[in-house]
Phi, psi and omega in degrees: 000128191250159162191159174232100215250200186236064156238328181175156137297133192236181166216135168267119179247133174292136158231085177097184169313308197219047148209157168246130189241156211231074184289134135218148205288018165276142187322148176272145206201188200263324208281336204247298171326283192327315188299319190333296191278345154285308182323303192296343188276319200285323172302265189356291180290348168270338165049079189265116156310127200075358168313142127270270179250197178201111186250128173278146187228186171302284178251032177196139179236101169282137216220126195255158164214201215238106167269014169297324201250322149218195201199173186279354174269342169306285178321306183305334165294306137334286159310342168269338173295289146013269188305317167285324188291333156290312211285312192300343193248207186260175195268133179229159182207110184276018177275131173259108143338138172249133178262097191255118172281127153277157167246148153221167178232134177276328196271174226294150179090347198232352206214045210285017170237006178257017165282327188261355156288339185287327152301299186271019180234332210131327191254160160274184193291321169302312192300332181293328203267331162283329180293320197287320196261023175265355204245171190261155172243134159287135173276146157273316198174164201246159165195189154049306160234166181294138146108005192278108201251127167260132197231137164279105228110010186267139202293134170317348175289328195273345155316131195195143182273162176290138175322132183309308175224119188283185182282097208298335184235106162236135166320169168273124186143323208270149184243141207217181182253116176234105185094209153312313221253183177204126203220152173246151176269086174326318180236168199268141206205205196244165169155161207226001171305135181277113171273120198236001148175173185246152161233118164315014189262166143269112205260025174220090192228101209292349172295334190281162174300329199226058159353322180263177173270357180181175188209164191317152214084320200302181173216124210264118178241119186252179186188138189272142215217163160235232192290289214300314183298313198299264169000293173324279182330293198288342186274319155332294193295305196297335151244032175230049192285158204290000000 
């Protein structure tokens, strides 16, 4: 199903046995999150038989189901309805946002790309370390690994490409640059990101009710800490586990 409602265009699609995914084709920005997540609110509250989840993306809402329960030509009827009767009207996303402070530590040892993001923006390290902790960033969206928030906002000087070959190993913690974006690594994983500084925090503790450190919306704010605050932190955690 193609429509041109009057915010963008979208297309309804199978993704597999059991999702259905609700693509659109606007550039990704906070106004095309926001419509996602009104959607994703609006599905929700319609409580469709057999939804399992609905994971929100940059340009896409994936609507997982039961196929015991439904199948893709239901759903797909249900969602376009859905989809258009939101589109028509104006878009609200009844989620209050939250504002989360990160500590990060920028020095040597913690940041092994950020003399060459400083070389490739231009800037000294210092100036990088300001630009980076001056801004507020939007979560878009959770990914790649559980708790991995790709945020939205970073100042363009701070634009850097991702590494020719990424790295079989990044600590958990570490926070780097890809593109546009700037994202932390929850867990210690493979990436290709210039990493350019760590946070002692956890963003991922799947026993608690609310696991992640934030969600799509929410607005990620980081300040800079150094090694000795960086410990302090990680030992805090470390005897208090979740």
């Amino acid at each position: 199903m193609t429509h041109s409602g009057p915010q963008m265009p979208l297309a309804i699609i199978a993704n597999g046995d059991c999702a259905v995914d609700i693509r659109f084709s606007g550039e990704p920005c906070e106004a095309l999150s926001r419509t996602i997540i009104g959607l994703r609110v609006t599905i929700l509250e319609q409580a469709y038989p057999g939804i399992i989840d609905i994971v929100p993306a940059y340009q896409c809402l994936t609507v997982i189901f039961n196929p015991s329960v439904c199948n893709h030509t239901t759903l797909y009827k249900l969602l376009t309805k859905a989809t258009e009767e939101f589109l028509s009207g104006p878009v609200s996303t009844p989620k209050k946002s939250r504002i989360v402070r990160i500590p990060v530590c920028y020095e040597e040892g913690f940041s092994p790309d950020l003399k060459a993001l400083a070389e490739h923006a231009e800037l000294s390290i210092q100036e990088i370390i300001e630009r980076h902790t001056a801004r507020r960033y939007l979560v878009h969206m959770l990914g790649f690994t559980p708790g991995f928030l790709y945020l939205g906002g970073l100042d363009p000087k701070l634009y850097c490409p991702r590494k020719e070959t990424p790295r079989t190993k990044i600590p958990a913690g570490a926070v780097g640059i890809g593109g546009k974006q700037t994202g932390i690594y929850p867990q210690s994983t493979p990436g290709g990101w210039q990493i350019i500084g760590q946070t002692p925090l956890n963003l991922f503790q799947p026993s608690k009710p609310s696991p992640f450190i934030a969600a799509p919306l929410d607005e990620i704010e980081f300040y800079a800490i150094d090694s000795q605050e960086f410990y302090k932190l990680s030992q805090r955690d470390k005897n208090n586990p979740p």
